[in-house]
RODO-2510 file (C-alpha; in nm, 4 decimals, decimal comma):
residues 184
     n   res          X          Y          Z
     1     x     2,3407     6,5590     2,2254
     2     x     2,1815     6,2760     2,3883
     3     x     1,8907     6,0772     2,1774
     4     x     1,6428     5,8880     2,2934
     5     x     1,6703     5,4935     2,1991
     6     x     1,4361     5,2430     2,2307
     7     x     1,4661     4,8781     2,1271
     8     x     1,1477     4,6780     1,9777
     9     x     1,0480     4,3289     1,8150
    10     x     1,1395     4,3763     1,4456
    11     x     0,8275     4,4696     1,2130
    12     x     0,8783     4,5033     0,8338
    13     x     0,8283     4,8913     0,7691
    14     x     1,0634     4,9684     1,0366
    15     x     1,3339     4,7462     0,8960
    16     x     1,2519     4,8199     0,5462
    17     x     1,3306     5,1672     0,6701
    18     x     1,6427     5,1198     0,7818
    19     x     1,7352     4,8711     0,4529
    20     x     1,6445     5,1626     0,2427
    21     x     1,9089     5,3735     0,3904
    22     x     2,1617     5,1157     0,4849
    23     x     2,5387     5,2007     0,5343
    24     x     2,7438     5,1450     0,2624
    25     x     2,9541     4,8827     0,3676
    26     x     2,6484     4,7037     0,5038
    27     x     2,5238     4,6862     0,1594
    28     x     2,7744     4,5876    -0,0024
    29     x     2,8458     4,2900     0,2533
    30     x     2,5030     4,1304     0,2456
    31     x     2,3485     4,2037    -0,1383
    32     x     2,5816     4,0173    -0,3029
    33     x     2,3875     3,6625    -0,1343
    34     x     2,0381     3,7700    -0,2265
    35     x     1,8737     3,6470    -0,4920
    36     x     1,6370     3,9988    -0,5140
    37     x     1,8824     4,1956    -0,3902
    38     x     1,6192     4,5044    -0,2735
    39     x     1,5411     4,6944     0,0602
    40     x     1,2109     4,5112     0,0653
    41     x     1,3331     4,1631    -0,0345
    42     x     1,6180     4,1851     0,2505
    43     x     1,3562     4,3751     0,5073
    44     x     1,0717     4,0543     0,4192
    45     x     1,3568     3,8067     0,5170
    46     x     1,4811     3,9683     0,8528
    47     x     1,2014     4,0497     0,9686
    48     x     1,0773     3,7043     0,9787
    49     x     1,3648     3,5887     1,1847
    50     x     1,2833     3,4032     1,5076
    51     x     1,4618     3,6640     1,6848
    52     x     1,4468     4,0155     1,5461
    53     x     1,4621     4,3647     1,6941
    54     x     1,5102     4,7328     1,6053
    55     x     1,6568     5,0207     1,7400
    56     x     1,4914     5,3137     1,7021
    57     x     1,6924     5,6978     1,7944
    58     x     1,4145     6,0274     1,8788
    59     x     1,1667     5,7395     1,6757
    60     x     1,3565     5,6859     1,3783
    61     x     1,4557     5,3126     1,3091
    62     x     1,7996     5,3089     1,3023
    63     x     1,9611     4,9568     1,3245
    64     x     1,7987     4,5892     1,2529
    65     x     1,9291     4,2499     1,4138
    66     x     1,8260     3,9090     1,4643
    67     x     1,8800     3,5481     1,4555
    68     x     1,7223     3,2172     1,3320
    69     x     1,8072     2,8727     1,3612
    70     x     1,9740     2,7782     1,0514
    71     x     2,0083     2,4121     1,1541
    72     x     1,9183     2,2396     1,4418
    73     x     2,0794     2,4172     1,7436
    74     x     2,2823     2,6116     1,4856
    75     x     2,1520     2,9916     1,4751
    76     x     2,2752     3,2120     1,2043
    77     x     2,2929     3,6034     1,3351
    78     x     2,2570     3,9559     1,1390
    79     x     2,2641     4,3099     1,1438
    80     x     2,2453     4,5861     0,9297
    81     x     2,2221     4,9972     1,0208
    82     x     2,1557     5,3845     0,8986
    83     x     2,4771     5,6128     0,9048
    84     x     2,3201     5,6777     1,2470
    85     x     2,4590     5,3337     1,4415
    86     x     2,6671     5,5152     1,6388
    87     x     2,3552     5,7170     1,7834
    88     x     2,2575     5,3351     1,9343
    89     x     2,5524     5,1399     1,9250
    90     x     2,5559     5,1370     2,2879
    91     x     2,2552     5,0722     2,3539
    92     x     2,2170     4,7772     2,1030
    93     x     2,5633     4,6359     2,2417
    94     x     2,4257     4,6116     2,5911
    95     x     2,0617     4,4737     2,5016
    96     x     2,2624     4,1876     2,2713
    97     x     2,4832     4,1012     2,6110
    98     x     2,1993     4,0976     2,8471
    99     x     1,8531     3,9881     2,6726
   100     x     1,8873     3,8688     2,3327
   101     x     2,2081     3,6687     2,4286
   102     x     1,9606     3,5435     2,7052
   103     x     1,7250     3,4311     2,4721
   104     x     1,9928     3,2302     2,2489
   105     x     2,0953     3,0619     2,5795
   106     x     1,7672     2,9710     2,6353
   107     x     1,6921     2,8282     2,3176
   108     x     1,9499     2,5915     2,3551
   109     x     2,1387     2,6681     2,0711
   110     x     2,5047     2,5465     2,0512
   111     x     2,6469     2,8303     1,7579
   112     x     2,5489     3,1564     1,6904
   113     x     2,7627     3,2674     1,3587
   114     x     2,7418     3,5149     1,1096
   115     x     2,9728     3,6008     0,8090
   116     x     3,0956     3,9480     0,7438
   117     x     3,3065     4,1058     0,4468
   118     x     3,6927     4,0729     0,4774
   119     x     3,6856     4,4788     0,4254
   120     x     3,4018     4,5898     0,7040
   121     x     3,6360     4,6398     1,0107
   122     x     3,3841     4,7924     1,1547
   123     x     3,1751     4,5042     1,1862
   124     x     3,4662     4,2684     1,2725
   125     x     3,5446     4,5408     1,5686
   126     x     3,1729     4,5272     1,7016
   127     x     3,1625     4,1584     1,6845
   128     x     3,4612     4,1286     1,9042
   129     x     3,3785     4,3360     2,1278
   130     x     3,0388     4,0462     2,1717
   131     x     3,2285     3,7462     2,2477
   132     x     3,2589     3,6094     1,8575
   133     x     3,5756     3,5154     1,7390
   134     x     3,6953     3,4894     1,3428
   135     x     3,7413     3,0828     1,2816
   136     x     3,7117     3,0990     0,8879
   137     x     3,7934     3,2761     0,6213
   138     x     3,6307     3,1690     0,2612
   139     x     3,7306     3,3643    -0,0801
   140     x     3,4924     3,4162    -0,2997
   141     x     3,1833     3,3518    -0,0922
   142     x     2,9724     3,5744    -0,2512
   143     x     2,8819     3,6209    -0,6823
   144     x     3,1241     3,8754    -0,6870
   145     x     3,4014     3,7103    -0,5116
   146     x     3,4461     3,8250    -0,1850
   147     x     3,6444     3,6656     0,0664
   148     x     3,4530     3,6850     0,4556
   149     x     3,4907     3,5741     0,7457
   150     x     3,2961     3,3790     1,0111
   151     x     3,2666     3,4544     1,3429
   152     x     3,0945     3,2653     1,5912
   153     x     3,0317     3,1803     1,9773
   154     x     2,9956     2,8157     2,0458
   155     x     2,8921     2,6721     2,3769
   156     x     3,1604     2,4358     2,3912
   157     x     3,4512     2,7279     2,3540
   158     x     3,2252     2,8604     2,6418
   159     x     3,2217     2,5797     2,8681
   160     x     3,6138     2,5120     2,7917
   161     x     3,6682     2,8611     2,9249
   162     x     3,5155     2,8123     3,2181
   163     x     3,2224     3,1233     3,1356
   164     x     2,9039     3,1919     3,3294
   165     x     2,6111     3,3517     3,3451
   166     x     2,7043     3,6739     3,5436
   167     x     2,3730     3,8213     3,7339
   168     x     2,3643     4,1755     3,8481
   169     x     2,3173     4,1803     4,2331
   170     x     1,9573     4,2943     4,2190
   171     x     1,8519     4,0463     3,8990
   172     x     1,6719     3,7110     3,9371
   173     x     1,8535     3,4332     3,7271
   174     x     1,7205     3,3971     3,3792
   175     x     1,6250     3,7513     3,4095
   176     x     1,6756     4,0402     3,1564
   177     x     1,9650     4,1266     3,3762
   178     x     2,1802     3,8181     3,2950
   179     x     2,4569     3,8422     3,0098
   180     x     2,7420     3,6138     2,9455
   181     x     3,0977     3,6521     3,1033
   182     x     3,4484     3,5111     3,2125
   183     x     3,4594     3,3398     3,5273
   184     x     3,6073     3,5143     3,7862
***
């Protein structure tokens, strides 16, 4: 059965929504580094990102990401979801590759990173699949002693592997329609 997605700019009730009814594994990867660790707390703070979306399935918010600059040129990613990601895991993928990685590219920024839990494969998996690559791993990096991992895309391991911007044929540079890829 097919359901209808739609992406939009992050507002709190729709990603308190989806906090409230978080995976598992989402949970326990991110609560552990709040200091309120509550749907609302976690939904106040993402939503205030400078770059922050939802994805909504048949109108129910489903899956919250964003990004904010965490140092100068050094932008700090996120994402949390329902049990229903994989109604919008497409989707969100291929909005991340062509607009919001867009965005990032035109802010500038030289790192996008994010940590995730040594045990959600899952999210390793998914981040893969976007270009990061794991370049740390840091036991105990949370109170109750979890080791994660850091992934990140840096515009230097970019420009050393020769990437571009790849345009679809009927897409203006700098358009919606531009992601990143390999050379070819």
């Amino acid at each position: 059965m097919a359901h209808l997605v739609e992406i939009t700019p992050a507002a709190y009730a729709s990603v308190a929504h989806i906090a409230r009814r978080m995976r598992e594994a989402d949970a326990l990867e991110i609560y552990p580094h709040l200091f309120r660790p509550t749907p609302e707390d976690l939904a106040m703070h993402s939503s205030r990102s400078a770059k922050a979306y939802t994805a909504l399935s048949d109108g129910e918010p489903v899956a919250a990401w964003g990004a904010g600059e965490q140092f100068p040129k050094v932008w700090q990613c996120w994402m949390f979801a329902t049990d229903r990601w994989p109604e919008v895991a497409s989707t969100v993928t291929k909005f991340i590759r062509r607009e919001f990685s867009q965005e990032l590219i035109n802010s500038d920024a030289v790192r996008l990173h994010c940590w995730s839990a040594d045990d959600h494969h899952v999210a390793h998996r998914w981040l893969e699949v976007l270009g990061f690559i794991r370049e740390a791993t840091l036991e105990d990096f949370s109170q109750d002693r979890q080791t994660f991992h850091c992934y990140s895309i840096t515009r230097s391991r970019l420009e050393k592997k020769n990437y571009v911007y790849i345009q679809s044929a009927d897409t203006p540079p700098g358009s919606a329609g531009s992601s990143i890829g390999e050379a070819r």
